[in-house]
N, C-alpha and C positions, 0 to 999 in steps of 0.2 A: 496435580500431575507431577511427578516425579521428575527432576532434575537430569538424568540424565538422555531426556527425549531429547534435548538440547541440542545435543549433535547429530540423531535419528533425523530431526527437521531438518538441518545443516545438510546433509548431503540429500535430502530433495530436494532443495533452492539449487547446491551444486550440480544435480543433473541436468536440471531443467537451464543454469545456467552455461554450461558446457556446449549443450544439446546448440542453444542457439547460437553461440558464437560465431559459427562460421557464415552466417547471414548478414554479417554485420555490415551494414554499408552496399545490400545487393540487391535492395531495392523489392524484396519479398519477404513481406511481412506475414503473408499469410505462411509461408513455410516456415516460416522460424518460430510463428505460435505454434504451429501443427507438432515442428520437432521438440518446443518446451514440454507441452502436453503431454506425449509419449514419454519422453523422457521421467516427466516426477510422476505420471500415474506409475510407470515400469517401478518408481524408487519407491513410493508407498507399499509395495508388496511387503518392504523388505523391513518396515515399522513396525514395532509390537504395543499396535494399537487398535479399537475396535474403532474407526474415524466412517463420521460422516462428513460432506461436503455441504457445507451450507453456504460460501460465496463461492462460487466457482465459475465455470464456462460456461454458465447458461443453462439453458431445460435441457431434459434429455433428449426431446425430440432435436435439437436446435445442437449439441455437441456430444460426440461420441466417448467424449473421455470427462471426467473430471466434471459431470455434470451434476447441480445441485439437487441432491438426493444421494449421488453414488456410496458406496460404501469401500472405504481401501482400511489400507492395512494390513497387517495379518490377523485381524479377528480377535486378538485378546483385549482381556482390560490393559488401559481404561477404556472408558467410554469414551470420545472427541470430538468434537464439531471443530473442523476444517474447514479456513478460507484464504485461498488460491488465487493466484496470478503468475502464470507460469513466464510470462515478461511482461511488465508492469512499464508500458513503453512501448509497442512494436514498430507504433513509427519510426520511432527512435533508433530502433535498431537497424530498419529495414535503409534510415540516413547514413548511419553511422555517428550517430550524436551522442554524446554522454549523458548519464544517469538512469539508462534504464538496466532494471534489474530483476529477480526472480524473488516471488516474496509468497511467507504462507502465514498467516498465525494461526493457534491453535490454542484451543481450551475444552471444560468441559461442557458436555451438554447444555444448550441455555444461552451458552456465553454470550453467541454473538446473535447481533438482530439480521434475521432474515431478509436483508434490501433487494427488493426487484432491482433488475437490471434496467434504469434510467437513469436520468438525472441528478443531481444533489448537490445544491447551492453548499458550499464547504466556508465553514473559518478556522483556523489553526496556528496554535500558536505555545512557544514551548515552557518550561517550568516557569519563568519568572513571570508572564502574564497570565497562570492559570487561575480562572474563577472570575476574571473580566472584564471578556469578552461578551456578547449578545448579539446573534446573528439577526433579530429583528430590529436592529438598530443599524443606521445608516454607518457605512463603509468610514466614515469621517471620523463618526465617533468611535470608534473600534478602535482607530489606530493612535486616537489621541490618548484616549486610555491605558491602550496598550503600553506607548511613547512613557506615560507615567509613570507604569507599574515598573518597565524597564531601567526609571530615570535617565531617558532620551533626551531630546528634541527632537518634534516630529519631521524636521526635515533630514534627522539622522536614518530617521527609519527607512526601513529596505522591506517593501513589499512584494510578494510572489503571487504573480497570476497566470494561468494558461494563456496562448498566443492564441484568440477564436476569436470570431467577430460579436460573438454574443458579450464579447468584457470591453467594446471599446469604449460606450459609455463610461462603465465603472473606474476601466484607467483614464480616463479624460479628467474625470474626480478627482483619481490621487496624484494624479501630476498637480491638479491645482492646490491641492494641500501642500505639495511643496516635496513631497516624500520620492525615496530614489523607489525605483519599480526594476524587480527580477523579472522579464517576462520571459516566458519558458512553453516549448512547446509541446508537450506530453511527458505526462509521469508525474502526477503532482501526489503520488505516495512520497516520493523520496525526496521532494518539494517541502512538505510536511514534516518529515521529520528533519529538513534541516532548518524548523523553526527551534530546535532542540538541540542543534549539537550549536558548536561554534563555526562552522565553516561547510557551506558557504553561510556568511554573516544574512542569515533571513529572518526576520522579527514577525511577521506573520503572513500568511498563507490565507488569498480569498479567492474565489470562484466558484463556477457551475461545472463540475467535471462528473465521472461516474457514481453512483451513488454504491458501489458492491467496493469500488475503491478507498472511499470513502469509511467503511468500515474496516480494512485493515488498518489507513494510516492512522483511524483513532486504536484500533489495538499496540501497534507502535507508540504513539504518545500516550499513552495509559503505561507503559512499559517508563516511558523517561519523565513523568508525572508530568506532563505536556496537558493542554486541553483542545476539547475540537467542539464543535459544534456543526449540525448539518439540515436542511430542511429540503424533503425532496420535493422534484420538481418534475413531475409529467408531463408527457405532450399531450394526450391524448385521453377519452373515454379508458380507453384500452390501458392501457400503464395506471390507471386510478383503480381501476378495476382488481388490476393483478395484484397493485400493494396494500387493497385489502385482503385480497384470498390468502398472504402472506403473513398476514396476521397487523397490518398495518393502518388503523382505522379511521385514524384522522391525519390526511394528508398534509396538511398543512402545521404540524406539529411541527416545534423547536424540540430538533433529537439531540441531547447531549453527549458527551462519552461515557457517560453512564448508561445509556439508552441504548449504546450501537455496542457497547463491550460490558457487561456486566460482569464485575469482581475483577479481580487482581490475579485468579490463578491463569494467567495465559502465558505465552511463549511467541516470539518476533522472534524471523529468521529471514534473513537476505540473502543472495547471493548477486554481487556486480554483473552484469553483463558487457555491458558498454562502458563501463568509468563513469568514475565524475566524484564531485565532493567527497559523497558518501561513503562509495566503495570504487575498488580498482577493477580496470574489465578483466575478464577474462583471459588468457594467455596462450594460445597453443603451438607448439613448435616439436618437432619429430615425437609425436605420437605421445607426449608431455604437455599437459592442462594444468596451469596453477590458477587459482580463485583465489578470493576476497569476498568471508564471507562474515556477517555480525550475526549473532543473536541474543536476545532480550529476554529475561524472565520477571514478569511482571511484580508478584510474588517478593522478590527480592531486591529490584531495579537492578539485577545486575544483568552488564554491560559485557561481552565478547568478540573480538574480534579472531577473528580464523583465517589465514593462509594458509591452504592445501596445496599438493601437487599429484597429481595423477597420473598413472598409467596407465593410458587408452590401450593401448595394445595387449592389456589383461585386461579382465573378466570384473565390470565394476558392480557396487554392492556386493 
């Protein structure tokens, strides 16, 4: 894909980031997905790309925008497989808590693996423990090797898990390992990739969170040579069922980053919503939106940061 989609992607993270800003903290989460959605599907018209959706909002019977299948863009080459999270966080936003954000990656056809919409046991962790890790391997050993490859000690490490009741076991563990513990309540994309940056200081990233999520934030750390690993997790007949019809045959596989992002030509694009570490919220004030937005090109590892300023009161795209 060509280098200058870079910014094409940028300003659908920006709409979709904008879009929900004003929900932040008002306790409707459903509306603030509803306005991300409209928002980047309206911004994909305006791509010169021939994109399909292959993570996105669900089946088509089940969301009316951005459903995996859909087809956006303006219809030229290239060809693109598109995966979406138009706020990566709604709890979050609907609290008014930091770190949720507007995220897509993009590659060619293939790139990414088809994940049904369940579960997906996640580890993640960034360039200096890449090649590891082993998600069949107790939570203990992970972080002690992790700790080595880092040249740690394991009670330096700082580990990141979602606030659910299904991890209270697993953090009972890493308190007795001795390890300091991020616990965070939604958005463990942006959880994930700051097992990558330097701040906040996160050494790695374990739990049971979205499995379609899961395959952005390994396109993210595929972008900063980060590693992830992921094995899904069904409830039911029905979700086993689906992730074979998706081409996923044996459920209980260890899916690596190679699994969930094939090759290096893809493209990571954020846009802040809410703040936090990673990127700065959103900003609006008399009819004037400034963002805070990154994007990653795999291809190259290069790294962008983007502060925009917008005028809502013209005609955006």
């Amino acid at each position: 894909m060509e280098r200058e989609l870079a910014l094409e992607f940028i300003r659908v993270t920006e709409a979709a980031a904008i879009a929900a800003a004003p929900f932040m903290g008002r306790g409707d989460k459903d509306g603030a997905d509803l306005a991300a959605v409209e928002a980047m599907r309206k911004a994909f018209d305006h791509v010169d790309i021939d994109g399909t959706v292959v993570i996105g909002e669900g089946e088509i019977d089940n969301a009316p925008m951005l459903y995996i299948g859909e087809k956006v863009g303006c219809g030229k080459e290239p060809k693109v497989d598109i995966a979406v999270d138009p706020i990566e966080g709604t709890t979050i936003v609907s609290k008014g808590l930091p770190n949720a954000i507007a995220v897509l990656a993009a590659g060619p056809g293939g790139t990414f693996l088809h994940a049904p919409d369940m579960y997906m046991d996640k580890l993640a962790v960034g360039p200096g423990a890449r090649g590891v890790i082993d998600i069949s391997k107790p939570i203990e050993e992970n972080i002690i090797k992790v700790a080595d490859a880092l040249g740690k000690r394991v009670q330096d490490m700082t580990v990141a898990i979602l606030d659910k009741p299904r991890h209270a076991e697993r953090i009972e563990r890493i308190r007795r390992l001795g390890c300091r513990i991020n616990i965070f309540p939604d958005g463990d994309v942006a959880m994930a990739i700051a097992t990558a940056n330097e701040e906040p200081e996160i050494d790695l990233l374990t739990g049971i969170g979205g499995a379609p999520e899961g395959v952005i934030a390994a396109a993210a750390l595929k972008c900063l040579d980060g590693d992830f690993q992921g094995i899904l997790k069904p409830r039911n007949d029905e979700e086993i069922a689906r992730a074979k019809e998706m081409g996923i045959l044996d459920i209980n596989k260890i899916l690596t980053i190679d699994d969930l992002v094939k090759g290096d030509d893809i493209f990571f694009a954020a846009t802040g919503i809410t703040g936090g570490n990673l990127l700065n919220a959103v900003k609006i004030k008399n009819n004037i939106a400034r963002t805070h937005s990154l994007v990653m090109r795999g291809k190259t590892g290069t790294i962008r940061y983007i502060t925009a300023v917008h005028r809502l009161d013209k005609k955006q795209m």
